[in-house]
C-alpha positions in Angstrom: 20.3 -56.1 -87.5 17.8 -59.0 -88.4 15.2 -58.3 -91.0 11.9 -58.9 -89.5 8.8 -59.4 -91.9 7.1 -62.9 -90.5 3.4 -62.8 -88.9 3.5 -64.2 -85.3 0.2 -65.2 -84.7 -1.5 -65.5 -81.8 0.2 -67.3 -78.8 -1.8 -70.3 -77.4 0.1 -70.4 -74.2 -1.7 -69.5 -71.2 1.0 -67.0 -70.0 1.9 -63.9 -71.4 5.1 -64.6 -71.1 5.7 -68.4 -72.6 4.8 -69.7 -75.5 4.4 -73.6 -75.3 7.0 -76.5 -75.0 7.5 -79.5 -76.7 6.7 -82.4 -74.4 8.7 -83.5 -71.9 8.9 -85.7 -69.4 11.3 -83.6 -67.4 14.1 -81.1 -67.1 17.2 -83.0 -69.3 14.8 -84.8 -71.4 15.4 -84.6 -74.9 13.3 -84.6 -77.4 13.8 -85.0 -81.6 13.2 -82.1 -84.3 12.5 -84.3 -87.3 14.9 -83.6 -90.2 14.6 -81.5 -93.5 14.7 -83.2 -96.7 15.6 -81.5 -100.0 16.7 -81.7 -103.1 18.9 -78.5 -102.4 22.3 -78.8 -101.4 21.3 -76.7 -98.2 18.9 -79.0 -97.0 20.8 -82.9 -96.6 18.7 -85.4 -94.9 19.1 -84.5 -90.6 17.7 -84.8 -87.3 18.4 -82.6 -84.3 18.2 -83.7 -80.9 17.9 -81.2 -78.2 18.1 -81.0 -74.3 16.0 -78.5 -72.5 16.7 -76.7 -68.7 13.1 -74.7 -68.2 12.8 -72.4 -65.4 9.6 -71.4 -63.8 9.6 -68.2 -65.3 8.9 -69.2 -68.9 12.7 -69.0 -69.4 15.0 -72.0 -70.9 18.6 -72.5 -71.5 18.7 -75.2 -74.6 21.8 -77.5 -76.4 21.2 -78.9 -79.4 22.8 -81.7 -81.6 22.7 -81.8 -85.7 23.4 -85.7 -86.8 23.4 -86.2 -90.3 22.1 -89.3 -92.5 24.8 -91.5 -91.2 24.5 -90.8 -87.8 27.7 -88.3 -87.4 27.6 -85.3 -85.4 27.5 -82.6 -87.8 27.1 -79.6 -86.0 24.9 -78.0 -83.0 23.2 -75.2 -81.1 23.5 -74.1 -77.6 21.9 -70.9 -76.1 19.6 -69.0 -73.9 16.1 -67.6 -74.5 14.3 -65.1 -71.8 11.2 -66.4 -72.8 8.5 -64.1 -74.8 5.3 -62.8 -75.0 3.1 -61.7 -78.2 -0.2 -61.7 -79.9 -1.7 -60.6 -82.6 -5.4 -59.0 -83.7 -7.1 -58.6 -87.0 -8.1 -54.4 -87.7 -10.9 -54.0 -89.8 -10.3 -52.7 -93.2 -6.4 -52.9 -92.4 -5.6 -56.3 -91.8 -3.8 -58.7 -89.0 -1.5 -57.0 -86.5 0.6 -59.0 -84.3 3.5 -58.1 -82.0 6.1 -60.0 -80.5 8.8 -59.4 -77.4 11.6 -61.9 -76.7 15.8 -62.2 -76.1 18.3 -64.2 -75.5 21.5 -65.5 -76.9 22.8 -68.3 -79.3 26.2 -70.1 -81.0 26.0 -72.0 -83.2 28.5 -74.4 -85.0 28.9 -76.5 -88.1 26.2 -78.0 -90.0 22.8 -77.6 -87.9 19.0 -77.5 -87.9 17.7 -73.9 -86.4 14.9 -74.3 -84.1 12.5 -74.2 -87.1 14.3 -76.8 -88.8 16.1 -74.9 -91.4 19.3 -76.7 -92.8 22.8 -73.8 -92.3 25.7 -73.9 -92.1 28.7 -71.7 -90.1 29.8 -70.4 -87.5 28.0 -67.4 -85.3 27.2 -66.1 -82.3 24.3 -63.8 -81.8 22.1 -62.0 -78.8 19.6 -59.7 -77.6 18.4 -58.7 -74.1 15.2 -57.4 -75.5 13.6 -57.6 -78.8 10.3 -56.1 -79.5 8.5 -56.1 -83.3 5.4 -55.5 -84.8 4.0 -55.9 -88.2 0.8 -55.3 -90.1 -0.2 -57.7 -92.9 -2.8 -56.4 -95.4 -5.1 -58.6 -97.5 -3.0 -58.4 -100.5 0.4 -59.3 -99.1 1.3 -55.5 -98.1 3.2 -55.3 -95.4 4.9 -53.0 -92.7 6.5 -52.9 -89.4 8.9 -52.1 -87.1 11.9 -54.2 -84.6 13.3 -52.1 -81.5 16.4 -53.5 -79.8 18.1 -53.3 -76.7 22.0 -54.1 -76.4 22.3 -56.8 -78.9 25.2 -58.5 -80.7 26.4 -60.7 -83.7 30.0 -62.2 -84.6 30.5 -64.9 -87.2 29.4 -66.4 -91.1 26.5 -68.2 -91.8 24.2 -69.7 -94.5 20.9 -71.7 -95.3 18.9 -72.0 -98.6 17.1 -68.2 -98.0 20.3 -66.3 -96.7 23.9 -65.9 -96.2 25.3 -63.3 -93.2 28.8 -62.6 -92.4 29.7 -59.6 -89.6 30.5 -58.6 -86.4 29.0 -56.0 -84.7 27.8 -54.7 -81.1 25.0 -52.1 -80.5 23.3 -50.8 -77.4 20.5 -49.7 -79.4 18.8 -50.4 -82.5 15.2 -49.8 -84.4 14.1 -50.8 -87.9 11.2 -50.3 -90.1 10.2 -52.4 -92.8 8.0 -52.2 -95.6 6.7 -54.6 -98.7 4.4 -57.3 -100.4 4.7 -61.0 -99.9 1.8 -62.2 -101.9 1.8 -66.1 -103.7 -0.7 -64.5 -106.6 2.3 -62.6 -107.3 5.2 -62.4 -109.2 6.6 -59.4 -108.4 6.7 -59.1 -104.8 9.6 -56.0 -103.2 10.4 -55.4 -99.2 12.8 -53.0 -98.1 13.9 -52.1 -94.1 16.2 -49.4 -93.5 17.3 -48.9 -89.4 19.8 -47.2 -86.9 22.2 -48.5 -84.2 24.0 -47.2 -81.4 27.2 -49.5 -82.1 30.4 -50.5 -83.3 31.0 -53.6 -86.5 29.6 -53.8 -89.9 28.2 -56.6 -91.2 26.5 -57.6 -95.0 24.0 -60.1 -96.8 22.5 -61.8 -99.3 19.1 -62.9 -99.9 17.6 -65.6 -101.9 15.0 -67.5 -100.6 11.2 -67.9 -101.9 9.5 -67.0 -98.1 5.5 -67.1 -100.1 6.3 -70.0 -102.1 5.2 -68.8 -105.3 8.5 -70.4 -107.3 9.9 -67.0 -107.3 12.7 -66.5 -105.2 13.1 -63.2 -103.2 16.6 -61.8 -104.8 18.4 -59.0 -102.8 21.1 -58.0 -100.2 21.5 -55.8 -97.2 24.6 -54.4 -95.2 25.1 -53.0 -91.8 27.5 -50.0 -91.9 28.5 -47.8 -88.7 24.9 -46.4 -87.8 22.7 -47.2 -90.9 21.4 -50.9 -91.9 19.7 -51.7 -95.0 18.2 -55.0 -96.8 16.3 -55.3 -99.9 14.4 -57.7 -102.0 12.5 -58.3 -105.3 11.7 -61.0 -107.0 11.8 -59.4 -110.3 15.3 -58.2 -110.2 15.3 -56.9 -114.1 11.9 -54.7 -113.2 13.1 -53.0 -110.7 16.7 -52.3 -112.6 14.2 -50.7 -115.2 12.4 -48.8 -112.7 15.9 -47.8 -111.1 17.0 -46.5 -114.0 14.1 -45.4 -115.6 12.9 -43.2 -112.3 10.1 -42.8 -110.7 7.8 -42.4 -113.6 9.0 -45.7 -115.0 7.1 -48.0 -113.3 3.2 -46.7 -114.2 4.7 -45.9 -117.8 5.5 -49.2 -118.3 1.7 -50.2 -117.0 0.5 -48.1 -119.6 2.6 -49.4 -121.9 2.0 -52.7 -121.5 5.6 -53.7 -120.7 6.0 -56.2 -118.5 1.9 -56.5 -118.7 0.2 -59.8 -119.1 -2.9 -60.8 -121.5 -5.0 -60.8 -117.7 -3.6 -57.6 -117.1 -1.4 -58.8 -114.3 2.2 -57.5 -114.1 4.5 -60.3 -115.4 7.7 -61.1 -113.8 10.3 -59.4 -116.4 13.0 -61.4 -114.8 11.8 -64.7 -116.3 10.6 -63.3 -119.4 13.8 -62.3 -120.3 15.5 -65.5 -119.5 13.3 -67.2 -121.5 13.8 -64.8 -124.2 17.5 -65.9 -123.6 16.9 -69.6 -124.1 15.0 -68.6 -127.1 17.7 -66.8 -128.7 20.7 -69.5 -127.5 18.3 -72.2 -129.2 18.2 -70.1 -132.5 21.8 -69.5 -132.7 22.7 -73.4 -131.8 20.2 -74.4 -134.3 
């Protein structure tokens, strides 16, 4: 079961149902996803080219080619997508709520751009007939929401510079909530999103990516097992090991305390104060 935490936005396409296409000058034409450069070793200099068959219903079936720097096939995409409908609205001392309804199905091969231009690499297949989520985004970077499933699928091993995914599993049903902050001011962001499946397979993660772009990566993992999912992040791993261990009263005593407190008052980000700590004492003992 995907974890779902990004803000839609409001769709600019006239219908409800369709969200706008790329230009083309035809059913068959193709048109080029410019590549992804990095210094990472998940994101190689690439381009995808991809073929488009619209329908008049706001539906597409879609094959894509991955070419890397030397102009070599590395990989591709090929798939189906039902189309999809969304919106979202702000809510007055709340914050923005948008929603967001799609399916289809996808396999993917090799070493390939996604459709948002994300480097991965492996091997997959994944589907949904009907997806529906929701989230609402507070001023501060709280978040929560919510993804309800119809029959939906996934088989294969995958990665990219945010995530690695390896399962197979088939439900007729599933729902998820989710809950967190995902703020760039700080430094010790946490989401969690527990959910429940009418199915067969298992499958597990592991999360690393920085999604607010604050240079501090979003550490955690998740696992699909019989009926219950799970995923998890933080971006101060060695806080929340304190809190775990700690309990529940560990987290405003060490507020009080001034652990893990900065001279603006700010919570620090325990994670790199202990490696530099680290560094500090290596340097002292090489010396």
């Amino acid at each position: 079961m995907a974890d779902w935490t990004a803000d839609y936005g409001t769709p600019q396409s006239q219908s409800p149902f369709e969200q706008p296409m790329p230009p083309m000058g035809g059913i068959g034409q193709p048109y080029e996803t410019p590549g992804v450069t990095s210094a990472s070793p998940f994101q190689p200099a690439a381009q995808s080219q991809e073929v488009r068959a619209q329908t008049g219903y706001g539906s597409y079936g879609y094959a894509s080619q991955s070419t890397g720097a030397d102009g070599q096939t590395t990989g591709g995409r090929i798939g189906w997508n039902e189309g999809q409908a969304g919106g979202s609205t702000d809510v007055p001392g709340v914050g923005t709520a948008s929603w967001k309804a799609t399916g289809g199905a996808e396999v993917d091969a090799g070493s390939y751009l996604d459709a948002d231009g994300k480097q991965n690499y492996g091997v997959q297949a994944q589907g949904s007939v009907a997806t529906v989520s929701g989230q609402v985004n507070g001023p501060n970077g709280q978040s929560v929401g919510g993804t309800v499933q119809g029959p939906n699928g996934y088989f294969g091993v995958n990665a990219n510079d945010s995530d690695f995914q390896i399962g197979a599993e088939g439900n007729l049903a599933s729902v998820s909530v989710n809950a967190g902050t995902q703020n760039k001011d700080s430094a010790v962001d946490e989401s969690a999103s527990i959910g429940l499946s009418a199915g067969v397979g298992a499958a597990a993660r592991l999360h690393y990516g920085d999604a607010d772009g604050d240079g501090h990566p979003e550490y955690g993992f998740g696992a699909d097992i019989g009926p219950v999912s799970f995923d998890y992040k933080t971006e101060d791993p060695v806080r929340t090991a304190a809190k775990a261990v700690g309990g529940p009263l560990a987290g405003p005593a060490m507020d009080a305390l001034g652990i893990g407190v900065g001279a603006d008052g700010k919570q620090t980000n325990m994670t790199d104060d202990a490696a530099a700590a680290a560094k500090d004492l290596w340097s002292y003992v090489a010396d």
